[in-house]
Structure formats: structure tokens, C-alpha cells
KEKE-3310 file (N, C-alpha, C; in steps of 0.2 Angstrom, whole numbers, plus 5000, padded with zeros to 4 digits):
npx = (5091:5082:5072:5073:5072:5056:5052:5058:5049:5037:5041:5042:5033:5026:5032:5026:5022:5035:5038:5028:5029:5042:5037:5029:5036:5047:5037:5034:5046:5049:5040:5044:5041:5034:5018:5006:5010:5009:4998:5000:5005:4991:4986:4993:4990:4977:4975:4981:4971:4959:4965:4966:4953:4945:4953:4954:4942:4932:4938:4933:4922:4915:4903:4907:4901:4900:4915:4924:4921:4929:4942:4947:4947:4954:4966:4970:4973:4981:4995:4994:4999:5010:5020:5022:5029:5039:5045:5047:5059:5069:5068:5077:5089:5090:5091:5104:5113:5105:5100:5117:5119:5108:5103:5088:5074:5074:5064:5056:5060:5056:5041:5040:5042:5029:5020:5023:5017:5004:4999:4999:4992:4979:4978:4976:4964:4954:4954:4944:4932:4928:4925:4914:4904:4902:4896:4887:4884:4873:4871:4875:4875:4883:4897:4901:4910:4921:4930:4934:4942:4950:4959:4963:4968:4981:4986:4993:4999:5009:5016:5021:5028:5039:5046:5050:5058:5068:5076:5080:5089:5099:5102:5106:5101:5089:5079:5079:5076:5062:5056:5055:5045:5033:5030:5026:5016:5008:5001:4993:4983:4968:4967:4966:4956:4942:4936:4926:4924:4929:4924:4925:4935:4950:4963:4976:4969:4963:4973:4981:4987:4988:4977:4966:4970:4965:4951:4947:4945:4941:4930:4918:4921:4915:4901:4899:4899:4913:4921:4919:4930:4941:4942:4944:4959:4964:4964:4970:4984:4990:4987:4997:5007:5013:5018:5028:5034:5039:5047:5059:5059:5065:5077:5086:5087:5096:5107:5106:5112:5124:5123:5116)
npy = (5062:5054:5066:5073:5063:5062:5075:5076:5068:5076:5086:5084:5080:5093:5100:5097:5103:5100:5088:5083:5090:5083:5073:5072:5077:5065:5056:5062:5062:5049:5047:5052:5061:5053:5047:5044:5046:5044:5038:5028:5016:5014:5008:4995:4992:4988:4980:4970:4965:4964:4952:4943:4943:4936:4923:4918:4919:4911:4899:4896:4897:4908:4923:4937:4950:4952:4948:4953:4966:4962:4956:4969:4977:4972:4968:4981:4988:4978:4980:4995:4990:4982:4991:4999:4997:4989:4997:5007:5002:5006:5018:5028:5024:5027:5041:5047:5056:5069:5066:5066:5080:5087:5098:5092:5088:5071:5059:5064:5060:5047:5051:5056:5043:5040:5047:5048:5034:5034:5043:5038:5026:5034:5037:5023:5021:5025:5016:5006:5019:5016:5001:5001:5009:5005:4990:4993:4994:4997:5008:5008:5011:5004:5011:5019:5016:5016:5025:5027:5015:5013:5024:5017:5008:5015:5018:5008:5003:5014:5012:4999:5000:5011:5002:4994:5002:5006:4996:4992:4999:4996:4984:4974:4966:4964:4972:4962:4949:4955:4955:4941:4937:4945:4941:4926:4929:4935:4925:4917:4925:4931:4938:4938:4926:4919:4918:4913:4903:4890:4876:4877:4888:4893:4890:4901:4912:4918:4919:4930:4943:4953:4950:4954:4967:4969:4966:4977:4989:4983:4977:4989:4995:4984:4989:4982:4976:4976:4959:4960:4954:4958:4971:4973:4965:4974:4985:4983:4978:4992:4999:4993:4993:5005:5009:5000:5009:5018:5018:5010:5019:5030:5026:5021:5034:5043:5037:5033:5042:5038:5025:5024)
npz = (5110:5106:5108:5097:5087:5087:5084:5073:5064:5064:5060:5047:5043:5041:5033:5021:5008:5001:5001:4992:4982:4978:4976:4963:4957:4956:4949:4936:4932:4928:4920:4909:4896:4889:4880:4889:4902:4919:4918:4911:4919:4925:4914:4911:4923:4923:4909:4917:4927:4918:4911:4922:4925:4916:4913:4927:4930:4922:4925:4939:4937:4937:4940:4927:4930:4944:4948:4940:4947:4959:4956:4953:4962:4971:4965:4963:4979:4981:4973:4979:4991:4989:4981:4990:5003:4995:4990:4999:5004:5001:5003:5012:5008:4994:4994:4998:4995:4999:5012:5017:5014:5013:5022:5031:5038:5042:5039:5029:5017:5016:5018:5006:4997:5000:4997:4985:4980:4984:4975:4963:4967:4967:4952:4946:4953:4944:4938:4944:4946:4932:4931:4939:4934:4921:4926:4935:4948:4963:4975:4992:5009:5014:5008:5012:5022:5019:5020:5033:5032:5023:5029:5040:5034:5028:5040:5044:5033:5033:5046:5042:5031:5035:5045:5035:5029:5038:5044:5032:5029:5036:5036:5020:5014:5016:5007:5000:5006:5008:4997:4992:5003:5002:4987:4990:5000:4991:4984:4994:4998:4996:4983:4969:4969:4980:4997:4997:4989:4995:5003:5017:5030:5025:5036:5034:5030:5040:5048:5040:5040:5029:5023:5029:5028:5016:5017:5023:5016:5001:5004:5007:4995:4986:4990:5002:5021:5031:5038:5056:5061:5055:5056:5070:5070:5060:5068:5080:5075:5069:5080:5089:5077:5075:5087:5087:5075:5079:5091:5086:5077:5085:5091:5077:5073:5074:5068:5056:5046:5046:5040:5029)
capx = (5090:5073:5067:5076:5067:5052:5051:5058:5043:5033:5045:5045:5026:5024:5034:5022:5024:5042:5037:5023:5032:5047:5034:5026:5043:5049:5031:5036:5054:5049:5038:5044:5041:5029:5012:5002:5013:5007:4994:5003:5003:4986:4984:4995:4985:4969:4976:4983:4966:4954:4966:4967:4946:4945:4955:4950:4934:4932:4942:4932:4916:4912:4900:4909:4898:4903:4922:4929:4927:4933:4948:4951:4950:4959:4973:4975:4976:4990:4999:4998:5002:5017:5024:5023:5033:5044:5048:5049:5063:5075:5067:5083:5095:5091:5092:5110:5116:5101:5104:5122:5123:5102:5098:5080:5070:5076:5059:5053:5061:5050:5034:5041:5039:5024:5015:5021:5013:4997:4996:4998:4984:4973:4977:4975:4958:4951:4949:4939:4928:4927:4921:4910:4901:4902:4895:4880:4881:4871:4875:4870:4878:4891:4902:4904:4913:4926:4934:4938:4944:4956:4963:4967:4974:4987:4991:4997:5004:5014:5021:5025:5034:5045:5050:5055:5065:5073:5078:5083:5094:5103:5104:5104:5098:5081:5074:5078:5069:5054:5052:5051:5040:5026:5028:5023:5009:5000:4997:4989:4980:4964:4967:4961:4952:4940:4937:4918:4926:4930:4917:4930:4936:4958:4966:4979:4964:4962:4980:4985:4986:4986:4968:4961:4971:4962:4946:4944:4945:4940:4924:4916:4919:4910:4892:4898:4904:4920:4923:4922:4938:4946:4942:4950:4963:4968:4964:4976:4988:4989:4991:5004:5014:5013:5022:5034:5040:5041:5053:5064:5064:5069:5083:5090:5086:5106:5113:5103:5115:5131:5120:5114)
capy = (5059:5051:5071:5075:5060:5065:5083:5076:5066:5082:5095:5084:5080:5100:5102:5093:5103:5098:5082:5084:5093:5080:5066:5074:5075:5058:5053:5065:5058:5044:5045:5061:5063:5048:5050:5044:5048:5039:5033:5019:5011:5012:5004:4989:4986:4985:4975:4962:4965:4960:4946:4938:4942:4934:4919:4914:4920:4906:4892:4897:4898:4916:4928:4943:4955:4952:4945:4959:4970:4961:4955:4976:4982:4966:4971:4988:4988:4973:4984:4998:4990:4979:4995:5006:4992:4986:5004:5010:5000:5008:5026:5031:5022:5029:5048:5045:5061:5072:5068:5067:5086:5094:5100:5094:5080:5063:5058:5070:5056:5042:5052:5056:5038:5037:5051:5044:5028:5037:5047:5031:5023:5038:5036:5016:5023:5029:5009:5006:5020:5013:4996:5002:5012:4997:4984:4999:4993:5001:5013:5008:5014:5003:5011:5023:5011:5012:5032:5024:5007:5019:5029:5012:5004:5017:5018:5002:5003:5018:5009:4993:5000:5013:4997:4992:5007:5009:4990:4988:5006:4996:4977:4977:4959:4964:4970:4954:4945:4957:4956:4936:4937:4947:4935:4923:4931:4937:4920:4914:4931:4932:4945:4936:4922:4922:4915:4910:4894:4886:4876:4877:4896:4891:4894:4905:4916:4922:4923:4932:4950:4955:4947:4960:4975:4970:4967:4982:4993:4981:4975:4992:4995:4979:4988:4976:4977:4970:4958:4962:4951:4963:4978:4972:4963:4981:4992:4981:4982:5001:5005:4990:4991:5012:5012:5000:5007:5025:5015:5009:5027:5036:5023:5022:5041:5046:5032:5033:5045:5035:5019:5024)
capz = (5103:5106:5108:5090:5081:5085:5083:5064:5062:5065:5058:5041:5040:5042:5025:5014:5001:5001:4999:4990:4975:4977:4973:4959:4951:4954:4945:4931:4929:4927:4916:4906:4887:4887:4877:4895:4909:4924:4915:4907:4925:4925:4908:4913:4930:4920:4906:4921:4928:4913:4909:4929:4928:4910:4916:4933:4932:4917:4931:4945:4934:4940:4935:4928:4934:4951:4950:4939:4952:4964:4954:4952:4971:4975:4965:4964:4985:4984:4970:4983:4999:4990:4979:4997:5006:4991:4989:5007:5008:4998:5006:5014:5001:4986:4995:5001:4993:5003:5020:5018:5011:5014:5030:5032:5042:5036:5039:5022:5009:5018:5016:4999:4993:5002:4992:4976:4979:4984:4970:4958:4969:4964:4946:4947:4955:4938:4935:4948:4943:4925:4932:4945:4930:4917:4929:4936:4954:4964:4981:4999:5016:5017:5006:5017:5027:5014:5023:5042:5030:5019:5035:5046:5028:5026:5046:5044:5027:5036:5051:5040:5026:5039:5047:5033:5027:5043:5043:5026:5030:5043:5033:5014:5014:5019:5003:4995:5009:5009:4990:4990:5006:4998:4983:4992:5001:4986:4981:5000:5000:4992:4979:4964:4972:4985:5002:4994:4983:5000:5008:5023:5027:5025:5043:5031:5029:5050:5053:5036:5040:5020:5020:5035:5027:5008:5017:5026:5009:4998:5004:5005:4986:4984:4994:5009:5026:5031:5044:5064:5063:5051:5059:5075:5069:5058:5073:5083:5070:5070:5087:5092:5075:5076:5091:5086:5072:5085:5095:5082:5072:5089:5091:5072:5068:5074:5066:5048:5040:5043:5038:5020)
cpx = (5083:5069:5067:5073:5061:5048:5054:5054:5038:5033:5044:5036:5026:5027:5030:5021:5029:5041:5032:5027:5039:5045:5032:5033:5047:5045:5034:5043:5053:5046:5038:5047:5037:5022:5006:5002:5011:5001:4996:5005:4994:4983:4986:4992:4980:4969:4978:4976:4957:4957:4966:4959:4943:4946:4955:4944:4932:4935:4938:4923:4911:4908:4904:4907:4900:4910:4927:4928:4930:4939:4951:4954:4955:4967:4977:4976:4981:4992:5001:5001:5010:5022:5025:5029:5041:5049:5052:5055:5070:5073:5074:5088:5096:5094:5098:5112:5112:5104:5110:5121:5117:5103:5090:5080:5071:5068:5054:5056:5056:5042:5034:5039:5030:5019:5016:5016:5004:4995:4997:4991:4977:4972:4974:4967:4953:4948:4947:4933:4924:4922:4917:4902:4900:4899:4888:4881:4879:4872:4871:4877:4884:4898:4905:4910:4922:4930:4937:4940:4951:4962:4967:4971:4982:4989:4993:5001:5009:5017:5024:5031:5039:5050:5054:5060:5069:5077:5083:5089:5100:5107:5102:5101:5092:5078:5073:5073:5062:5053:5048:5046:5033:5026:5025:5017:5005:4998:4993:4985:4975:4963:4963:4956:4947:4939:4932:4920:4925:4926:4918:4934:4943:4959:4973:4975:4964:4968:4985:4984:4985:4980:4965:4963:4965:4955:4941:4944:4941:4931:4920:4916:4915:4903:4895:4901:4908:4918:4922:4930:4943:4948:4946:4954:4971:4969:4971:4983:4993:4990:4996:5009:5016:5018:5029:5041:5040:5047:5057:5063:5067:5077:5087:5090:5094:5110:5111:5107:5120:5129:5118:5123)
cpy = (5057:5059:5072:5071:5061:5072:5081:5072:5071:5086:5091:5083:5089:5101:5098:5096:5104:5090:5078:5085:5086:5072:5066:5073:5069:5055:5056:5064:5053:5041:5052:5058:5057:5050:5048:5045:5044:5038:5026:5012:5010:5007:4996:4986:4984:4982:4967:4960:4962:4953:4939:4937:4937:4925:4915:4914:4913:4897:4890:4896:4903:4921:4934:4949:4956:4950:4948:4964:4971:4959:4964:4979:4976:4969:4976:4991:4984:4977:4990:4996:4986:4985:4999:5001:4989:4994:5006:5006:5004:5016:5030:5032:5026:5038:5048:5054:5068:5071:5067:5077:5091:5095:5098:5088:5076:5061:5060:5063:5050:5044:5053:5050:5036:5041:5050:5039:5028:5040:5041:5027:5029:5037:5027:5017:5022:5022:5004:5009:5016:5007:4996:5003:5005:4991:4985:4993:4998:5001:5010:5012:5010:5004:5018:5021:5013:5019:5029:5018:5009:5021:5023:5007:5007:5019:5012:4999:5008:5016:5002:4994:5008:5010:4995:4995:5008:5000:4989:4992:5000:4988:4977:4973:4959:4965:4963:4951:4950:4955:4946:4934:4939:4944:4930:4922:4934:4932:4916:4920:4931:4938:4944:4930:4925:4917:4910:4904:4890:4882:4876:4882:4890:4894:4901:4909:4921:4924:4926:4940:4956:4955:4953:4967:4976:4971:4974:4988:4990:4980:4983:4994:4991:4983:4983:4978:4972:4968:4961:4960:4956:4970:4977:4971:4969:4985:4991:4982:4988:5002:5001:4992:5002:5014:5009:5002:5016:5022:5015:5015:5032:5032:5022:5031:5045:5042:5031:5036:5042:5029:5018:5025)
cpz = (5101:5103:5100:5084:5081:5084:5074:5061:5060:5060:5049:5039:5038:5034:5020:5009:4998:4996:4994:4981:4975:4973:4967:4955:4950:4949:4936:4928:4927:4921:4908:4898:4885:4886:4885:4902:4913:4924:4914:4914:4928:4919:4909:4920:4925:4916:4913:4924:4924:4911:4917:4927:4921:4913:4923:4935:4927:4921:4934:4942:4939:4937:4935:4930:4940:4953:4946:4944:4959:4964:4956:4957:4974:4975:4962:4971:4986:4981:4974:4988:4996:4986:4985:5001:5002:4993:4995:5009:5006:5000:5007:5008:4998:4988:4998:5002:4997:5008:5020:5018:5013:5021:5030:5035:5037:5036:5031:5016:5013:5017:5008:4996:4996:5000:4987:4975:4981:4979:4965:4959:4964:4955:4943:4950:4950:4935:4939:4948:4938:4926:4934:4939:4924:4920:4933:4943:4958:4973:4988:5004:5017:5013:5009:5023:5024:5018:5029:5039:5029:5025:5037:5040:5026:5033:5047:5039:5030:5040:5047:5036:5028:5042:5043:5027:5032:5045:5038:5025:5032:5037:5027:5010:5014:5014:5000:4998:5009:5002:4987:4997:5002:4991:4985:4995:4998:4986:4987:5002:4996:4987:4971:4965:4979:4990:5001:4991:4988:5003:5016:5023:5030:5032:5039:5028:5036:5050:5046:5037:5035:5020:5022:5033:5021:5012:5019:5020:5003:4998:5005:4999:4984:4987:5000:5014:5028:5036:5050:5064:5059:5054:5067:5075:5065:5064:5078:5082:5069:5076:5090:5086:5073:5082:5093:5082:5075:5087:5091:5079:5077:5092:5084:5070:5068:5072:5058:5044:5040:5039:5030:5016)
residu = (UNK:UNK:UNK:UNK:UNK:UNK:UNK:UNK:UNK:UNK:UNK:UNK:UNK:UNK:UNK:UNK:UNK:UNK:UNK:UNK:UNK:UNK:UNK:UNK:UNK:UNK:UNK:UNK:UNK:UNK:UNK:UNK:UNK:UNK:UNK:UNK:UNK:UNK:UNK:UNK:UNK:UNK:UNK:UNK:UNK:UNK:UNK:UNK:UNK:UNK:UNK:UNK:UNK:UNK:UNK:UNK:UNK:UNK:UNK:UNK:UNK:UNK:UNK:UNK:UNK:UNK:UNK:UNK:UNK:UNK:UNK:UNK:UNK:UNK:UNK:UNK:UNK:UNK:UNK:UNK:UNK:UNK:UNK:UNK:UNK:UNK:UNK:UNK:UNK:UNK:UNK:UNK:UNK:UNK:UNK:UNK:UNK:UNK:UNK:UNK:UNK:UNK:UNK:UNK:UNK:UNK:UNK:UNK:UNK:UNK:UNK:UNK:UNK:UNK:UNK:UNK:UNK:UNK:UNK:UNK:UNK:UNK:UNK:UNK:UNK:UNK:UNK:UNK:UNK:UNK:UNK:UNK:UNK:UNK:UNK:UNK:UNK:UNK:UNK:UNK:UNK:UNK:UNK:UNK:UNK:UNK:UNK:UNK:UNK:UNK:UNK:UNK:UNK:UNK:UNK:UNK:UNK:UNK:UNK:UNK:UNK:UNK:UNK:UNK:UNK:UNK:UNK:UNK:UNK:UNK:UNK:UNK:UNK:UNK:UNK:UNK:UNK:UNK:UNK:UNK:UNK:UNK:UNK:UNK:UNK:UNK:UNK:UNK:UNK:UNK:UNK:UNK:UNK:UNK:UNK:UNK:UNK:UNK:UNK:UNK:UNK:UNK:UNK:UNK:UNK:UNK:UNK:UNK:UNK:UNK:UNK:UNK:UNK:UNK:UNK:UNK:UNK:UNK:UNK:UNK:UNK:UNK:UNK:UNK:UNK:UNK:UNK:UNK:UNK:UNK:UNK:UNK:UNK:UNK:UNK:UNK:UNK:UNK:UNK:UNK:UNK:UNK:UNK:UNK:UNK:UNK:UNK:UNK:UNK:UNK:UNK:UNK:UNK:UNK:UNK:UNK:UNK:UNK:UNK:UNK)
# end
């Protein structure tokens, strides 16, 4: 069975344009016969976004030049990493009627949601250019940083929110509890605030593993380098929670179909 799970880890990346065309058409259902399509979720970040950098920047007495766009990268990588995880729980669920009756890698409906919410990031993108251009900062070397930031943000977005579709498969209580967990940790996560106000860095700063995923993407869009602590703390991340959620997907993969 072990051999079987992972050969349908494989076998279901290898279909990426299964999954690929599967994503596009959930994006288009959803948003079908609307004047902006999956725009109108970029319209609403960037209004929640001008109104958070409006309002806290005016509390915090911040310059907007510098704090809208760090409000924006704050929180259009929460908005991916909590829509990838909220989502990813109901990955299996919602495809009940598939792996009961397709033949294909169950694996394929878990990349399925995880290429939709990539392709929403990239739209949600467009307002970050906006700001970048609007506010004229200018280019050094460490946004370079932002490509090996990206890569290790989404190998850890991808072992978290497998875990917790293969979980939530199994217990139906889970999403509830993930969805008021990650309510809780936006608001001890610096995503509209920053760690700069503090004249004392918060101990729920080091051991908040939110913090070190937003830094290591976030602070490259700013021109800055992230943390040493963030990069280790991701990198660790990544190879211990990568090979935990292997073990648990070669242990549930024969019992997923009666489970959904």
C-alpha cells in the first residue's frame, strides 16, 4: 500500500493538466457571468488593504509609503496560506463523487485545490505590482531572495494543508478547529502590524511559525533580507513536516475512499 501511495503522489503530479484545467474551471464556476471574474477577489483584497493601511497606519502613526506595502504582502500571503489550508481541508470531501466512480490518483483533487489558490495568488499579485509602482521603490539584490522564499513557502503550505485534508477526511471536526485556529493566529502574526512598534521583540514572534513563513516572502518584496531565524526555522519546517505528511498519506491513502 505504502508502494501504491506513492506512485499516486507521482502518477497525479504527472497529470498536471488534469489538474490544472480542473482548477481553471472551478475559478470560472465560480465566478461565471461576473463583469470581473476572479478579479472581484482582487478588488476586495485591495479594498481590505487600503482600508487596514488607512487605519492602522494612522493608530501606529506610520508612513504610508512604507506601511501600505507592507500591509499588502502581509496580507495577500496570509490570504494564501489561510485560503490553501482552510481549503485543503475539504480537498477530498467535497470530491466524494470522483474517487468513488473516476479512476485517477486521489492525490489530483488535493493539487486541484492547491492550483486554484495559486492562481488567485497570482491575480491578488497584480496588487502588489500596483503598489510597488505607486510608492516607486526602488530594486536591489535582495529581491532576489523572494524565488528560494516562494519555493520553501509553498513546500510548507503543501505538507500543512495535506495534513490537513487527510485529517479533516478522516475527522469532520477538524475543519472547524483549523478555521478558529488560524483566526487566532492572524491576529498574533504580524501581517498588519509589525514587529518594529515593539521596543521588546514578543516571545509569540520566535515560536510563531506564521511569522517565519510571511517573513521569508514578504521581506524580500520589501528590498530586505529575511531573518537567518526564518530561513532555518522554514527549511526545518520543510523537511520534518514533508516527510510527515508522506507517512500519514501512505498510511490513510487505502482508507480515503471509504472515509470521504
Amino acid at each position: 500500500m505504502a508502494a501504491l501511495a506513492q506512485h499516486d503522489l507521482l502518477a497525479g503530479f504527472l497529470k498536471r493538466d488534469l489538474w490544472l484545467k480542473f482548477a481553471l474551471h472551478d475559478i470560472r464556476q465560480r465566478f461565471r457571468r461576473s463583469l470581473l471574474g476572479p478579479f472581484w477577489i482582487t478588488l476586495s483584497t485591495g479594498v481590505m488593504i487600503a482600508s487596514l493601511s488607512v487605519v492602522f497606519g494612522s493608530l501606529f502613526g506610520r508612513d504610508l509609503t512604507d506601511f501600505v506595502p507592507y500591509v499588502a504582502t502581509g496580507l495577500i500571503y496570509w490570504t494564501f496560506l489561510s485560503s490553501m489550508i482552510t481549503e485543503g481541508c475539504v480537498a477530498f470531501i467535497e470530491r466524494e463523487g470522483y474517487i468513488r466512480n473516476v479512476p485517477m490518483p486521489l492525490i489530483v483533487h488535493f493539487y486541484r485545490a492547491f492550483a486554484r489558490n495559486t492562481i488567485v495568488l497570482a491575480h491578488n499579485m497584480v496588487i502588489y505590482v500596483l503598489v510597488f509602482v505607486y510608492f516607486r521603490h526602488s530594486l536591489n539584490h535582495n529581491y532576489l531572495l523572494f524565488i528560494p522564499g516562494f519555493l520553501l513557502f509553498l513546500l510548507n503550505l503543501a505538507w500543512l494543508s495535506l495534513l490537513a485534508a487527510l485529517f479533516s477526511t478522516r475527522y469532520r471536526d477538524i475543519p472547524q478547529l483549523i478555521n478558529s485556529v488560524i483566526q487566532i493566529i492572524f491576529f498574533v502574526t504580524p501581517v498588519f502590524w509589525s514587529v518594529r512598534q515593539f521596543p521588546k521583540r514578543p516571545a509569540v514572534i520566535d515560536f510563531n511559525p506564521a511569522y517565519h513563513l510571511l517573513e521569508i516572502v514578504r521581506a524580500p518584496l520589501l528590498g530586505e533580507a529575511p531573518e537567518y531565524t526564518s530561513w532555518i526555522v522554514c527549511s526545518v519546517m520543510a523537511v520534518a513536516g514533508s516527510f510527515a505528511a508522506l507517512v500519514v498519506y501512505r498510511k490513510a491513502y487505502g482508507r480515503l475512499p471509504y472515509w470521504v
